[in-house]
Residue, then its C-alpha position, 0 to 999 in steps of 0.5 A: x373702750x367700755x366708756x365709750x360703750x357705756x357712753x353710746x348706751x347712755x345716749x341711747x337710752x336717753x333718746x329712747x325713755x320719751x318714747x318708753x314713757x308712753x310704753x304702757x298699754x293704756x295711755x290716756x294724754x290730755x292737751x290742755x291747749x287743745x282741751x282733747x283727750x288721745x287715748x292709746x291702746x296697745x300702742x294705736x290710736x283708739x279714741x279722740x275726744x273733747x275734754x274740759x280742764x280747768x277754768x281760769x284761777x284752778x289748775x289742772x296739773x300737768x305731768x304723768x301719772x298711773x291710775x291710782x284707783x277706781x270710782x265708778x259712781x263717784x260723788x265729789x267730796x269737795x264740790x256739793x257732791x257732784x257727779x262724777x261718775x267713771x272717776x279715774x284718779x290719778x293724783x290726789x282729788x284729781x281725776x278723769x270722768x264723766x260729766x254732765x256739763x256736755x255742752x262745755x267739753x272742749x274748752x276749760x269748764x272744770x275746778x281742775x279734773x279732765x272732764x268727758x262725755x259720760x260714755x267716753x268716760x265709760x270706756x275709758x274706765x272699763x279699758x282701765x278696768x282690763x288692763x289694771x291701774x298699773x297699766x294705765x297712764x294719764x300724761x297732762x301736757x301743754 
């Protein structure tokens, strides 16, 4: 009988750690096919924007992460200094923020980052900043 207990609580918490995935209380979910960024807070919908991923021979990389950490007037080491401000990282080099190339948000314009409007990129990092990078997940997909 406590196999079958144990094997019952298997499956279920197999069909429930998807949804757990998105348990945090900021998550921002990227879908590269669509280049749009979904943002939940608190477990609702907040916002839906236009986001740039990268451009055909970069990657933007797929996957979930934390926030590792916090730039608000970021400048790229790795492209003329560009501005990148609002930069949230999440993996390495790569981050979210704002930029200045609004007109090509919506489709894949970027060396690899999300790119997003600069006040959308705003909100987003003062959201992180309130609820601590601990609690804020980027999830990349498609």
């Amino acid at each position: 009988m406590n196999k079958l207990v144990a094997a019952a609580l298997g499956a279920a918490l197999f069909c429930v750690t998807p949804m757990m995935s998105l348990a945090a209380p900021l998550v921002a979910k990227v879908d590269v096919s669509n280049q749009t960024m979904v943002v939940i807070y608190n477990g609702q919908v907040a916002y839906r924007w236009p986001v740039s991923t990268a451009r055909p021979g970069k990657i933007t990389p797929r996957g979930q992460w934390k926030a590792q950490w916090l730039s608000q007037y970021h400048k790229s080491s790795l492209y003329n200094n560009a501005p990148m401000p609002y930069s949230i990282f999440f993996n390495g080099d790569y981050a979210i923020h704002g930029t200045n190339q609004i007109s090509r948000l919506g489709r894949p314009a970027s060396a690899g980052c999300v790119r997003l409007h600069p006040e959308h990129a705003a909100v987003l990092f003062r959201l992180t900043q309130k609820v601590g990078t601990e609690n804020m997940k980027v999830v990349i997909d498609n």
